[in-house]
N, CA, C and O atoms as a GROMACS GRO file, in nm:
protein
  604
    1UNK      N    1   1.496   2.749  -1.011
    1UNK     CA    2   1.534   2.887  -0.992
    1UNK      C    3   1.440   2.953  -0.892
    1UNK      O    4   1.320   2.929  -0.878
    2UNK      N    5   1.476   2.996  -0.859
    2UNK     CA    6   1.418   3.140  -0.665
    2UNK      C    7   1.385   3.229  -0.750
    2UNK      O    8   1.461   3.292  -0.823
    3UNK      N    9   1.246   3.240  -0.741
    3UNK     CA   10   1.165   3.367  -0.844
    3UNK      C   11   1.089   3.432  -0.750
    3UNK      O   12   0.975   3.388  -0.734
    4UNK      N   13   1.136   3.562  -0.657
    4UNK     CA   14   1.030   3.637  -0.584
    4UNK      C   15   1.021   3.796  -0.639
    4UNK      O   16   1.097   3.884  -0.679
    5UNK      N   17   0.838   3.769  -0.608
    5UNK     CA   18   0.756   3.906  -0.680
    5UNK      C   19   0.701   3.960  -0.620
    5UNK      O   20   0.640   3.904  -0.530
    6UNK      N   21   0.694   4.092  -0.637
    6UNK     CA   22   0.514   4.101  -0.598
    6UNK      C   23   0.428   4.085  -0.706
    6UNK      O   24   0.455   4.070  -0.825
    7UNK      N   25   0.327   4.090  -0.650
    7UNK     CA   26   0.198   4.056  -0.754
    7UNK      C   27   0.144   4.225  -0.795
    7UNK      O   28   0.166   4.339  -0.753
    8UNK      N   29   0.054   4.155  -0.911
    8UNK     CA   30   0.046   4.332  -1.025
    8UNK      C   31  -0.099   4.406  -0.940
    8UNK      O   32  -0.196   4.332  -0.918
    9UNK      N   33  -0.102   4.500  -0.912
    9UNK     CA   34  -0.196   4.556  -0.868
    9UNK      C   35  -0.341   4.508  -0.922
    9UNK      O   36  -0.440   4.494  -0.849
   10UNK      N   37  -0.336   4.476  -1.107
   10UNK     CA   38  -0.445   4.396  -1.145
   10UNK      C   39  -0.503   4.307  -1.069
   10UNK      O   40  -0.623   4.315  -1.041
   11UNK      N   41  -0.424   4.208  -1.023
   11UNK     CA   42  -0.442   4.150  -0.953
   11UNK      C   43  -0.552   4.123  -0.799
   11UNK      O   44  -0.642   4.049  -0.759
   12UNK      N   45  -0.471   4.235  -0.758
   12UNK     CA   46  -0.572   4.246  -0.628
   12UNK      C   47  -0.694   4.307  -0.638
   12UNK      O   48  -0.789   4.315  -0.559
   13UNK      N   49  -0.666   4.367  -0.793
   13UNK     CA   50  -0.822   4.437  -0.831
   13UNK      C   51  -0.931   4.322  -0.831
   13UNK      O   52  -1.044   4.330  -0.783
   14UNK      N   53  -0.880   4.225  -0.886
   14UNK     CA   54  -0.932   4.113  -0.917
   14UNK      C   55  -1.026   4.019  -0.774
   14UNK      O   56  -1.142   3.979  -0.773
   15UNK      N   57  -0.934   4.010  -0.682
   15UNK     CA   58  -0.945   3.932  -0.566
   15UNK      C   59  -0.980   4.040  -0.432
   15UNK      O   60  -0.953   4.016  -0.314
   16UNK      N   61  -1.055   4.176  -0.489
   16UNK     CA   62  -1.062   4.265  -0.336
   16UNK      C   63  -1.116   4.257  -0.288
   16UNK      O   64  -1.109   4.324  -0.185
   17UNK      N   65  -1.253   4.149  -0.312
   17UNK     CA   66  -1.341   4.108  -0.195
   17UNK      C   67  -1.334   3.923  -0.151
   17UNK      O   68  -1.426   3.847  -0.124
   18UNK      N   69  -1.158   3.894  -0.158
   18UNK     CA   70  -1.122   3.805  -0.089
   18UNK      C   71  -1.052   3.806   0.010
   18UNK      O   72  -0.929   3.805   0.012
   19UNK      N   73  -1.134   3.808   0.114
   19UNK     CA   74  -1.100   3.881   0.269
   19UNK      C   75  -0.938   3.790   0.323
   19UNK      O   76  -0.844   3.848   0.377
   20UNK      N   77  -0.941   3.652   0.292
   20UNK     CA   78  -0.804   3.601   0.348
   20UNK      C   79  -0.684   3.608   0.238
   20UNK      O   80  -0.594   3.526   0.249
   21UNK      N   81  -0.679   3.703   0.130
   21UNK     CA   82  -0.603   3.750   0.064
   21UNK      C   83  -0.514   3.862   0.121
   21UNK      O   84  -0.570   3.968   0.146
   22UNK      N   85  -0.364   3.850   0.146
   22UNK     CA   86  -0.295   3.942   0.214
   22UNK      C   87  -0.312   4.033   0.101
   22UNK      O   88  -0.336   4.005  -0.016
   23UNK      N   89  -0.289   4.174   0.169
   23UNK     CA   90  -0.283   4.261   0.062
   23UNK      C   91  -0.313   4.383   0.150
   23UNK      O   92  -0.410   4.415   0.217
   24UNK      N   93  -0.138   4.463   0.111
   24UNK     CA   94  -0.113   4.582   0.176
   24UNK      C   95  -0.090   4.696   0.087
   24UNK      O   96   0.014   4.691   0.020
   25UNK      N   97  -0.181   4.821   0.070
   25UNK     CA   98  -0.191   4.927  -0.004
   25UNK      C   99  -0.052   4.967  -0.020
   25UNK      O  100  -0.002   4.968  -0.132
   26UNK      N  101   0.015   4.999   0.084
   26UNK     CA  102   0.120   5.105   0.103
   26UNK      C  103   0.247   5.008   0.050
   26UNK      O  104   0.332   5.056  -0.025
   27UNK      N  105   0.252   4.873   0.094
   27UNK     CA  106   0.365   4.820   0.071
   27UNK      C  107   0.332   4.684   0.040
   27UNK      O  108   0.277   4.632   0.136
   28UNK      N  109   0.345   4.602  -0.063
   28UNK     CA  110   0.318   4.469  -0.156
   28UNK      C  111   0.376   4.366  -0.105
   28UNK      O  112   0.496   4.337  -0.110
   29UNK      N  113   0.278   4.303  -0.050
   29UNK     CA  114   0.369   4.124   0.033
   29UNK      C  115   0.459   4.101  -0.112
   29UNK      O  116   0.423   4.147  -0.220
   30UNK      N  117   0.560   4.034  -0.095
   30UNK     CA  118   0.664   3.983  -0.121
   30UNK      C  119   0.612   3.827  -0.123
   30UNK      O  120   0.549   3.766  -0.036
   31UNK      N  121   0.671   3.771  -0.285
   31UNK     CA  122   0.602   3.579  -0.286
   31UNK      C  123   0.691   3.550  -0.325
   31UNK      O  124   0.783   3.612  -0.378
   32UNK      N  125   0.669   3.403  -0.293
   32UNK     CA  126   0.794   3.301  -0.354
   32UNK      C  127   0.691   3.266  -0.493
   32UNK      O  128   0.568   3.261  -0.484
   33UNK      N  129   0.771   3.244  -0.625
   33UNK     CA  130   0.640   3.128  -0.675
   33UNK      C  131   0.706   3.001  -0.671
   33UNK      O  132   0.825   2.968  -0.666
   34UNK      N  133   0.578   2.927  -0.675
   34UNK     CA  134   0.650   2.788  -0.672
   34UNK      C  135   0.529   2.711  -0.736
   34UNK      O  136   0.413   2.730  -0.701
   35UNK      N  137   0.574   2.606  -0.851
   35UNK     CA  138   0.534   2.576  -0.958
   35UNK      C  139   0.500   2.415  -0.900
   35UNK      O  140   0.594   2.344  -0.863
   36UNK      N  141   0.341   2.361  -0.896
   36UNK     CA  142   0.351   2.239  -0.836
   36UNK      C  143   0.180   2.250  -0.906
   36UNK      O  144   0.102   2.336  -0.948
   37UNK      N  145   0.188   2.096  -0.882
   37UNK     CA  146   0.033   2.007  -0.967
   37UNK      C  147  -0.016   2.095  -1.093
   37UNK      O  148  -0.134   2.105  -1.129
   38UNK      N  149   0.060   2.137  -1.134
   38UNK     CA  150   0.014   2.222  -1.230
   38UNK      C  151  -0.009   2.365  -1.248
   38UNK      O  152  -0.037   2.425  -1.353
   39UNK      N  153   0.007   2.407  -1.141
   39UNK     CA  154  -0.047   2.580  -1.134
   39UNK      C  155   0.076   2.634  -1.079
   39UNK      O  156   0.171   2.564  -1.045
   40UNK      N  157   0.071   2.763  -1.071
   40UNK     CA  158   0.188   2.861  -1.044
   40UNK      C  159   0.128   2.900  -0.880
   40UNK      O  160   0.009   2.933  -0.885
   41UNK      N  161   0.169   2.902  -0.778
   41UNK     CA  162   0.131   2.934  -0.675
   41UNK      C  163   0.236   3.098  -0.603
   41UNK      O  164   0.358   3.110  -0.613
   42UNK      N  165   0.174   3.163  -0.561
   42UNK     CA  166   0.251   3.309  -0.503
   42UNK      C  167   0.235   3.247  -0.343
   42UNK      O  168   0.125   3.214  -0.300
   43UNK      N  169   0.375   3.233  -0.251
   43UNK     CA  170   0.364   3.216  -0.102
   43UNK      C  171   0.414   3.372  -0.081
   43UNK      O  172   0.503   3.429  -0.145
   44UNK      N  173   0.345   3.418   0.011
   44UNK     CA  174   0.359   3.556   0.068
   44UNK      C  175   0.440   3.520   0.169
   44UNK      O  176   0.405   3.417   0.227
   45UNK      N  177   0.570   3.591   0.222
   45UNK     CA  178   0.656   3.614   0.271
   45UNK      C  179   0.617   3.754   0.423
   45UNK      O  180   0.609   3.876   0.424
   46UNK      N  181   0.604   3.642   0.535
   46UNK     CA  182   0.570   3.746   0.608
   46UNK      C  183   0.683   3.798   0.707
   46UNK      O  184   0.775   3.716   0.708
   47UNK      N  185   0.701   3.884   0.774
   47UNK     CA  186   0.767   3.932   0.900
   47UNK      C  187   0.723   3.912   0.974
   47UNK      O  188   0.817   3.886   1.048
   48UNK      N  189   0.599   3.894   1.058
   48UNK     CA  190   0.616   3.835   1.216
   48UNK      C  191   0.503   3.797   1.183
   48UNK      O  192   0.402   3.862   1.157
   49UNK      N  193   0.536   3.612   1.186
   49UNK     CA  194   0.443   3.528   1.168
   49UNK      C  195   0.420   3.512   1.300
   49UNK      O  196   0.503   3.545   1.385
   50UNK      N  197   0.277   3.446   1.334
   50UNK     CA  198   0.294   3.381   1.456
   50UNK      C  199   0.316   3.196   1.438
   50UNK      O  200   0.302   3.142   1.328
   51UNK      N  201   0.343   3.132   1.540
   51UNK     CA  202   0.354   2.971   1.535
   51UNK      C  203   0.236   2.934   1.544
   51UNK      O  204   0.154   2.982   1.622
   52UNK      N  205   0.215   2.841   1.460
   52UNK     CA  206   0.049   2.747   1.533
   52UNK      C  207   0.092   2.644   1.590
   52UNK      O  208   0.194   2.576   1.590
   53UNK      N  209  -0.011   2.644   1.642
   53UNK     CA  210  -0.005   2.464   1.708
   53UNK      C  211  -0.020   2.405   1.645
   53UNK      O  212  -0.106   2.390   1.558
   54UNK      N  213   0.113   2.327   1.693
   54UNK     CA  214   0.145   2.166   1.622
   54UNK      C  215  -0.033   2.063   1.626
   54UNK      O  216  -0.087   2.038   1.734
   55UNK      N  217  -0.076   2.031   1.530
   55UNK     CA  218  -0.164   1.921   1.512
   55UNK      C  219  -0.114   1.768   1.507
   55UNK      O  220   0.008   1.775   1.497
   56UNK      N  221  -0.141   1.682   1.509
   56UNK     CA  222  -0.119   1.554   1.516
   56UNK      C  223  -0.159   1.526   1.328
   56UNK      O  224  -0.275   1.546   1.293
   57UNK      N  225  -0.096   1.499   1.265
   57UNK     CA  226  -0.139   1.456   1.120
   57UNK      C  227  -0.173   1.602   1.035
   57UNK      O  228  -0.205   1.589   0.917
   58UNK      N  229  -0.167   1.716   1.084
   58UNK     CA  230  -0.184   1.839   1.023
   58UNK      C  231   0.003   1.895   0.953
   58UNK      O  232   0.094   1.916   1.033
   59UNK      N  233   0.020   1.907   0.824
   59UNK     CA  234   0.123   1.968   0.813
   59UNK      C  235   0.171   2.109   0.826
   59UNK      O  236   0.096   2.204   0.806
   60UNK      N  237   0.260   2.117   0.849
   60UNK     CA  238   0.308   2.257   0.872
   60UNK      C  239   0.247   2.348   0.778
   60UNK      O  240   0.238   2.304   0.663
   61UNK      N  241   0.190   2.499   0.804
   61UNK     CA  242   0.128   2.557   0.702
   61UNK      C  243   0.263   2.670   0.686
   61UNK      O  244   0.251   2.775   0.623
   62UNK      N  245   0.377   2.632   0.748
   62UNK     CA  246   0.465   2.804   0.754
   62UNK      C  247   0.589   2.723   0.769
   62UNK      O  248   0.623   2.624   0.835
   63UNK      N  249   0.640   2.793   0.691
   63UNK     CA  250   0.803   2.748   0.669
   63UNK      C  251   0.870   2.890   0.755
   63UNK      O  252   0.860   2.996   0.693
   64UNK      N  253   0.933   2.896   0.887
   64UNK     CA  254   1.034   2.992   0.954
   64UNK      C  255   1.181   2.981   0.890
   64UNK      O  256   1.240   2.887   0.837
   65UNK      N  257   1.208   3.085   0.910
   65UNK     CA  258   1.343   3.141   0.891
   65UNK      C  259   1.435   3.162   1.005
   65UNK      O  260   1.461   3.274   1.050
   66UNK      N  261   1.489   3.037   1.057
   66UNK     CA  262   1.564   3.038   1.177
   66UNK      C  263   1.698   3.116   1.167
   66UNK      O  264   1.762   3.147   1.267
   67UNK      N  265   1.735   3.145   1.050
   67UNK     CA  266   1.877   3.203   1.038
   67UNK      C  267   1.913   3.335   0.992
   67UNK      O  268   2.017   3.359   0.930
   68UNK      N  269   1.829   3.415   1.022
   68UNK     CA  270   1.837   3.544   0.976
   68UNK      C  271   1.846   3.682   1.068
   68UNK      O  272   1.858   3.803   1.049
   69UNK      N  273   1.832   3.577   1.195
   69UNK     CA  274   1.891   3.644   1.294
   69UNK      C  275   1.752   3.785   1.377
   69UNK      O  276   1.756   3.832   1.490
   70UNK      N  277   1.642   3.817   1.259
   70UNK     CA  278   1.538   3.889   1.281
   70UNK      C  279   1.467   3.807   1.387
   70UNK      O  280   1.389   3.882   1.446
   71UNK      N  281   1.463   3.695   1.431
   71UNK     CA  282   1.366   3.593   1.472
   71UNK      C  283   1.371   3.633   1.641
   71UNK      O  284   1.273   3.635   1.715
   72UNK      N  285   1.524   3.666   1.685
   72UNK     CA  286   1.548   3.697   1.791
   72UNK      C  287   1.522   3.814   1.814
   72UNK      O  288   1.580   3.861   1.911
   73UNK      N  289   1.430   3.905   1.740
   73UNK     CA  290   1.391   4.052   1.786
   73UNK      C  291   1.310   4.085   1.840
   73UNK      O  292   1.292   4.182   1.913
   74UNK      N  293   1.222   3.970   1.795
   74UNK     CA  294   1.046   3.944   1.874
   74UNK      C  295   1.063   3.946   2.012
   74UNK      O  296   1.162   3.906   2.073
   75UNK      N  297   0.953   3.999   2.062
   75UNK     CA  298   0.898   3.954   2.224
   75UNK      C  299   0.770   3.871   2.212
   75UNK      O  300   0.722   3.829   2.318
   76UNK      N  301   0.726   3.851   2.128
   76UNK     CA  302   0.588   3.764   2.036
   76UNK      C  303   0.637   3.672   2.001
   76UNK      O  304   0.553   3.643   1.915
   77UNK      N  305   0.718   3.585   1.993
   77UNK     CA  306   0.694   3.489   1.951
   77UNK      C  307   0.681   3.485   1.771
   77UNK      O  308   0.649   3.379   1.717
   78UNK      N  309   0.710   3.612   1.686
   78UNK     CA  310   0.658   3.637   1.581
   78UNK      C  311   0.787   3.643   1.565
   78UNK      O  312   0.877   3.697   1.631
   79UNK      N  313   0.783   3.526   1.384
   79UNK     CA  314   0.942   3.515   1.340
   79UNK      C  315   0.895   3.527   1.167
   79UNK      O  316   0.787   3.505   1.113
   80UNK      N  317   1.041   3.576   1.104
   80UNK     CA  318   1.013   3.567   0.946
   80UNK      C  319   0.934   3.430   0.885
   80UNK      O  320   0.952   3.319   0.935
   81UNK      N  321   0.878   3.444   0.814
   81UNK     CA  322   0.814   3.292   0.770
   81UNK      C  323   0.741   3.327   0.607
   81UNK      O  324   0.693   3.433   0.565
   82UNK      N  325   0.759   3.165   0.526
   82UNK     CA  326   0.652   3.202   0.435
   82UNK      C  327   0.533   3.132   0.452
   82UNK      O  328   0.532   3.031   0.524
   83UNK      N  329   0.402   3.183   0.379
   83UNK     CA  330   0.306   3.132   0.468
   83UNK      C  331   0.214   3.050   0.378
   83UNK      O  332   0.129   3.104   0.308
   84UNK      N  333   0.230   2.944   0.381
   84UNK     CA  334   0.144   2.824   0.230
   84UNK      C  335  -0.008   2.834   0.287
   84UNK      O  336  -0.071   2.739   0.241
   85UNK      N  337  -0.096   2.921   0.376
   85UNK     CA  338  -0.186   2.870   0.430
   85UNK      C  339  -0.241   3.016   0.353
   85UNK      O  340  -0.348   3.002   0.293
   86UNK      N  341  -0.177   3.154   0.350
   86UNK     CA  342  -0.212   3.221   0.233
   86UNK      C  343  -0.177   3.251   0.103
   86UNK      O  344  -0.204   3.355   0.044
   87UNK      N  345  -0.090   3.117   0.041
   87UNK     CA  346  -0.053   3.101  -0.134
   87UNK      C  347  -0.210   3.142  -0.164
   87UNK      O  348  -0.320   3.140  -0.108
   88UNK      N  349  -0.135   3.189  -0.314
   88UNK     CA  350  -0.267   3.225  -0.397
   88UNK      C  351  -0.239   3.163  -0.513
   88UNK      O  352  -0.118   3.149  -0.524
   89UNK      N  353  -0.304   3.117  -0.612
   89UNK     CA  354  -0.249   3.075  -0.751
   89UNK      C  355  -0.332   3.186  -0.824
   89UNK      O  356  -0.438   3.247  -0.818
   90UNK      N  357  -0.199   3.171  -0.908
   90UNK     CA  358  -0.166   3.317  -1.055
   90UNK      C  359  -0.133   3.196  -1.132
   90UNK      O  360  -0.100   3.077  -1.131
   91UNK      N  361  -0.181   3.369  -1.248
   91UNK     CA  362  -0.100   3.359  -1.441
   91UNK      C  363   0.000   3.389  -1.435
   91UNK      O  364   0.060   3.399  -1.328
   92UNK      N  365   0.055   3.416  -1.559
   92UNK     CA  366   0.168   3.512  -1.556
   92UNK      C  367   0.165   3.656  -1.552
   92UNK      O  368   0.250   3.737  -1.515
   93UNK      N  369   0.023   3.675  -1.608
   93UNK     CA  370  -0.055   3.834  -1.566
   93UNK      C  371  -0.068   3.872  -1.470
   93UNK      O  372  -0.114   3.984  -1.449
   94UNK      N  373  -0.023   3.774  -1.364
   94UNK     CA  374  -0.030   3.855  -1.187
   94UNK      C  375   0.099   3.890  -1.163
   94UNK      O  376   0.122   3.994  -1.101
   95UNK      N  377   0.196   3.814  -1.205
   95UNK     CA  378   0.352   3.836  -1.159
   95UNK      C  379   0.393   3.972  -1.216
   95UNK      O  380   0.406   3.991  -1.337
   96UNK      N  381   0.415   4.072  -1.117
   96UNK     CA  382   0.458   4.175  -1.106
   96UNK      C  383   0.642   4.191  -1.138
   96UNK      O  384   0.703   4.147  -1.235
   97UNK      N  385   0.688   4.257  -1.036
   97UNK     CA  386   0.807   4.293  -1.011
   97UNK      C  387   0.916   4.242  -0.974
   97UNK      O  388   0.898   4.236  -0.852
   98UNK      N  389   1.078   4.175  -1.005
   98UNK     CA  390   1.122   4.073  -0.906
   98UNK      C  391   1.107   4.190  -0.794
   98UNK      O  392   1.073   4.308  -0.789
   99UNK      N  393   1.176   4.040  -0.670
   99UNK     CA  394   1.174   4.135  -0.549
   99UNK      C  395   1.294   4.061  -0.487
   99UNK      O  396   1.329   3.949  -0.523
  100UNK      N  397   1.367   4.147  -0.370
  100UNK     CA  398   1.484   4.065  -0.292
  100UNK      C  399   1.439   4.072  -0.130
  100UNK      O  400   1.394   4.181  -0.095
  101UNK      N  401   1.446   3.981  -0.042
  101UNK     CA  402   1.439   3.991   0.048
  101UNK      C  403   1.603   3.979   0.157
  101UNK      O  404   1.711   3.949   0.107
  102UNK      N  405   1.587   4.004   0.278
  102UNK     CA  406   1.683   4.004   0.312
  102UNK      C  407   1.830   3.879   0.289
  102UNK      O  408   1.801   3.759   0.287
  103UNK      N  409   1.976   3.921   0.274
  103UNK     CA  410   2.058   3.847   0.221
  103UNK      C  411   2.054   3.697   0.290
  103UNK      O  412   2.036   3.590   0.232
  104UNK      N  413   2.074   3.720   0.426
  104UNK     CA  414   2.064   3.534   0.500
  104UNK      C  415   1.962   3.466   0.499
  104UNK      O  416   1.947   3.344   0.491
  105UNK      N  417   1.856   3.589   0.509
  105UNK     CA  418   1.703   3.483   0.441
  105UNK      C  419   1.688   3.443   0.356
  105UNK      O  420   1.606   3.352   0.351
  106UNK      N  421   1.770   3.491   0.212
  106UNK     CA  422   1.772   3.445   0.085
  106UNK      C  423   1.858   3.295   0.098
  106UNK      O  424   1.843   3.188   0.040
  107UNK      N  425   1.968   3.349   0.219
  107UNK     CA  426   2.053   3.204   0.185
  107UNK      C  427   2.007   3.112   0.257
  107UNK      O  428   2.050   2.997   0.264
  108UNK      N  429   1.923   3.154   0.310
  108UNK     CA  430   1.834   3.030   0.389
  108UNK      C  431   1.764   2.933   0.345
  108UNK      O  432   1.760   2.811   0.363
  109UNK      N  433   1.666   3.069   0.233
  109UNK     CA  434   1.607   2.978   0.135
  109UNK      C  435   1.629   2.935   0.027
  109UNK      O  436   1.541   2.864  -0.022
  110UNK      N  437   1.750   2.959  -0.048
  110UNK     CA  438   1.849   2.905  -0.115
  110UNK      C  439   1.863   2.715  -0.053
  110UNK      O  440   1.839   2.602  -0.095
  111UNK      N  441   1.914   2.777   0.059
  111UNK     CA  442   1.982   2.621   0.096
  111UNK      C  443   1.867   2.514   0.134
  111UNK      O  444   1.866   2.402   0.184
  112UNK      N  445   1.793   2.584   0.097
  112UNK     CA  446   1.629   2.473   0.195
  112UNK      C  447   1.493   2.465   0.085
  112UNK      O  448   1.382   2.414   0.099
  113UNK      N  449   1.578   2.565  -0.065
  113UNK     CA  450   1.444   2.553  -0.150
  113UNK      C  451   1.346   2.401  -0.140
  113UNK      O  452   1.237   2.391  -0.085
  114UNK      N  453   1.409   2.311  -0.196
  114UNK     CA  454   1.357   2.218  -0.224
  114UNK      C  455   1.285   2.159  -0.106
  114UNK      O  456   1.194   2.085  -0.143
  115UNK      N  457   1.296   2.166   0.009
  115UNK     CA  458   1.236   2.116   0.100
  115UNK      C  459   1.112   2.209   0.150
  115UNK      O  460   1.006   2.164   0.192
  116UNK      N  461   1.139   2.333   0.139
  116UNK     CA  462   1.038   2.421   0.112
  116UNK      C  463   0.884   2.395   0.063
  116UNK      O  464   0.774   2.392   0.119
  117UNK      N  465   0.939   2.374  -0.093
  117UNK     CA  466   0.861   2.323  -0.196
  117UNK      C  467   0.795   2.218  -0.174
  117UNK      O  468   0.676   2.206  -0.204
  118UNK      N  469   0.882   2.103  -0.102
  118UNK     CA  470   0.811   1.990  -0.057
  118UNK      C  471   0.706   1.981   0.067
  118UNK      O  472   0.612   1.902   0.071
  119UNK      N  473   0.739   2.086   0.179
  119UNK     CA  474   0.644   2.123   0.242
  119UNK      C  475   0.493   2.196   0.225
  119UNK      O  476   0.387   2.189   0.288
  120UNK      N  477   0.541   2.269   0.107
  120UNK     CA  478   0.391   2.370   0.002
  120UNK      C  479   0.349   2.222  -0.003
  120UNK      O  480   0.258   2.187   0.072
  121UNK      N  481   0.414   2.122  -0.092
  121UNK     CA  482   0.279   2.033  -0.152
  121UNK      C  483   0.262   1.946  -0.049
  121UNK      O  484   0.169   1.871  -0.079
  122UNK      N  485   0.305   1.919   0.056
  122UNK     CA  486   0.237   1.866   0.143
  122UNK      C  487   0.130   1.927   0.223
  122UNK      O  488   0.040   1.848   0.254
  123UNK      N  489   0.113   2.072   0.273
  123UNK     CA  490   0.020   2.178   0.310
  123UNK      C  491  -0.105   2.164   0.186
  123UNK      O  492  -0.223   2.131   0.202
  124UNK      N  493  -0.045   2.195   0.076
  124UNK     CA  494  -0.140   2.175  -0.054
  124UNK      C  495  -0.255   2.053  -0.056
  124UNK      O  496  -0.376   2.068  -0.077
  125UNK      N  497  -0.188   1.938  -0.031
  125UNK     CA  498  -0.233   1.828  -0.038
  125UNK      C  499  -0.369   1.814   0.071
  125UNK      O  500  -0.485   1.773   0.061
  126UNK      N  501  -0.302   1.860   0.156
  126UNK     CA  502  -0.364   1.826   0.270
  126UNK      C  503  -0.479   1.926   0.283
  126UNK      O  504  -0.588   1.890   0.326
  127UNK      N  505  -0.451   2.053   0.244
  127UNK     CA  506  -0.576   2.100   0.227
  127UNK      C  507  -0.652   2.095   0.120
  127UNK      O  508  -0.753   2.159   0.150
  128UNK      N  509  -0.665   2.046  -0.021
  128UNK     CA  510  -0.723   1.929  -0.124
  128UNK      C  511  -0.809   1.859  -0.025
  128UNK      O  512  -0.922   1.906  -0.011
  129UNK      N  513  -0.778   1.764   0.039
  129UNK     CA  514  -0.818   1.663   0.109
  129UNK      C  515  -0.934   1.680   0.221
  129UNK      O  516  -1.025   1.604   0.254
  130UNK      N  517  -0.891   1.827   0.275
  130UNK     CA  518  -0.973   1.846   0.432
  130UNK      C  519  -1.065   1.934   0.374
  130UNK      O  520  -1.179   1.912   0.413
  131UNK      N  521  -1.055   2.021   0.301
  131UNK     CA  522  -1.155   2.155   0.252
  131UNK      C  523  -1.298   2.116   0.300
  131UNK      O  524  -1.366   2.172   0.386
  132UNK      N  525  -1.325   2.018   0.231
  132UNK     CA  526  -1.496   1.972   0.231
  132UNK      C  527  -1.514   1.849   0.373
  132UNK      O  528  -1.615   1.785   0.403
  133UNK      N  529  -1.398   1.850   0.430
  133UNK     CA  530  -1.433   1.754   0.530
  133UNK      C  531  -1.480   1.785   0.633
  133UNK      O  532  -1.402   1.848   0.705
  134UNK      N  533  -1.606   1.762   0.683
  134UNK     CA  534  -1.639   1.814   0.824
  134UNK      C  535  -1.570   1.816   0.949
  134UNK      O  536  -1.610   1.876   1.049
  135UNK      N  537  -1.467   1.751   0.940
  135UNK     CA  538  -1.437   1.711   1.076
  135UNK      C  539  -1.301   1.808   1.072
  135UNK      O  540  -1.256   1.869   1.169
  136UNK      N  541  -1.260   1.807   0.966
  136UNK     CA  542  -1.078   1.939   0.928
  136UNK      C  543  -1.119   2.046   0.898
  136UNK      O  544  -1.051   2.131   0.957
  137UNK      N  545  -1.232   2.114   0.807
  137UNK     CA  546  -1.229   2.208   0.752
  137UNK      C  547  -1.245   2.338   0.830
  137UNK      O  548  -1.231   2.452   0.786
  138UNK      N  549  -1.281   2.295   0.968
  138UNK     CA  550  -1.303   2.412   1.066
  138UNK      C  551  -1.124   2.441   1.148
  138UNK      O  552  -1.108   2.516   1.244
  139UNK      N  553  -1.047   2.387   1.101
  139UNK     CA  554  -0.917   2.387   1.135
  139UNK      C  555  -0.891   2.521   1.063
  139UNK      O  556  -0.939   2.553   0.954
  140UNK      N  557  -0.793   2.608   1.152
  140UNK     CA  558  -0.791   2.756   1.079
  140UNK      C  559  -0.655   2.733   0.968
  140UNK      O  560  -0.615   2.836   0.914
  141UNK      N  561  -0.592   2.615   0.936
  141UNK     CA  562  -0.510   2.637   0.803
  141UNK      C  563  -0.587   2.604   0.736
  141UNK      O  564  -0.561   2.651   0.625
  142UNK      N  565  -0.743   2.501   0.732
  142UNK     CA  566  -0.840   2.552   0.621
  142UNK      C  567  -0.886   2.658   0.535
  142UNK      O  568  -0.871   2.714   0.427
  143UNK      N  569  -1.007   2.651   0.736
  143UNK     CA  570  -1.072   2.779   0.717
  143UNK      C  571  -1.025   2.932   0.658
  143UNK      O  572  -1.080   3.005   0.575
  144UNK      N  573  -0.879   2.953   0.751
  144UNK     CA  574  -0.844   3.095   0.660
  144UNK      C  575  -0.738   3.084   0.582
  144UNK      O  576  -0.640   3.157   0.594
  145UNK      N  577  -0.747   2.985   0.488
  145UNK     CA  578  -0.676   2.969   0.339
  145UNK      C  579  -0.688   3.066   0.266
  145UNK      O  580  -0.802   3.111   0.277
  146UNK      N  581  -0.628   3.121   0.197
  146UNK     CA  582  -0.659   3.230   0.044
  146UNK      C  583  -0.705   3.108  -0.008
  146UNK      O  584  -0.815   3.109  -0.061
  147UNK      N  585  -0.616   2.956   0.000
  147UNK     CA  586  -0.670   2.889  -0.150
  147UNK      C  587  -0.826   2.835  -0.168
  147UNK      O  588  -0.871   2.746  -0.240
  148UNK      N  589  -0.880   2.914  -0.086
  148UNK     CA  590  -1.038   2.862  -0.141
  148UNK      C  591  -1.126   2.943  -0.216
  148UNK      O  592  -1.248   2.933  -0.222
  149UNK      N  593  -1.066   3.010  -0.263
  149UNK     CA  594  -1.094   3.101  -0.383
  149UNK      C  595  -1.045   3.069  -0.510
  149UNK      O  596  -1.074   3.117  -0.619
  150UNK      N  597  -0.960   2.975  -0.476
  150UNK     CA  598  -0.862   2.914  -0.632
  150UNK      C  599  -0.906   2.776  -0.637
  150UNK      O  600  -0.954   2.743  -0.745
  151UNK      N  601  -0.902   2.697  -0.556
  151UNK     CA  602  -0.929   2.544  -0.593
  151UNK      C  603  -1.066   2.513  -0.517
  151UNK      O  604  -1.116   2.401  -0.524
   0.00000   0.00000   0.00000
C-alpha cells in the first residue's frame, strides 16, 4: 500500500540540529514511507530536484517523475523526484498526516512502486557500505545523507 505523510512537528523538534534534514516551516515535505531491512524509512518528495551525475557503480539516489508533465516547466534542469539520499527513518510517532500529491504523479508512482522501493534499497545498501569508506564517503549521496543520523 502507497502511504504518504508528512512527518509530526515532534519530530523535527527532535532532529533541528540535523542540518541535511529537509524541513520547511511554512510548508511540510511530503514522504513516501517505505518499509525495508527493518525500519520504516520517510523519502521526501521534492519539486525541483536537480540530476546528479551518473557515477560508475554509484546507484541512483532520486527516483524522477517523467510523467507528470511538471518536468517540462523547468529551465534548470529541475524535475519532480523522490529523494532516498534525504530518507529519514521514523516510528510511528513521527508519521503525521496522510498527504496526496499530484494525480499523474501518483499514477506514476502507483505503476513503478515496486521498483521504486527496489531502488531505496539499493541507494540504502550502498550507502551501508560506503559511509565509513574513505575512498566513497566524500561522494555527496554520502556525505549529504539525512541517513547518518539514523544508521
Amino acid at each position: 500500500m502507497i502511504n504518504i505523510v508528512v512527518l509530526t512537528p515532534a519530530f523535527y523538534a527532535k532532529h533541528v540540529l540535523d542540518s541535511e534534514i529537509l524541513c520547511k516551516q511554512q510548508r511540510p515535505y511530503l514522504t513516501l514511507i517505505i518499509e525495508a531491512f527493518g525500519k520504516k524509512f520517510a523519502v521526501p518528495f521534492r519539486t525541483n530536484a536537480h540530476k546528479p551525475k551518473k557515477r560508475k557503480g554509484v546507484p541512483q539516489s532520486v527516483y524522477f517523475f517523467g510523467s507528470s508533465g511538471r518536468s517540462e516547466l523547468s529551465n534548470e534542469q529541475k524535475v519532480p523526484a523522490l529523494d532516498f539520499c534525504k530518507a529519514v527513518v521514523i516510528v510511528d510517532e513521527d508519521v503525521g498526516l496522510p498527504a496526496s500529491i499530484d494525480k499523474r504523479e501518483f499514477q506514476e508512482l502507483n505503476s513503478n512502486y515496486t521498483r521504486i522501493v527496489e531502488m531505496f534499497k539499493r541507494y540504502y545498501e550502498f550507502y551501508i557500505a560506503s559511509k565509513d569508506d574513505a575512498n566513497l564517503k566524500d561522494l555527496p549521496e554520502i556525505k549529504y545523507s539525512a541517513l547518518q543520523y539514523f544508521v
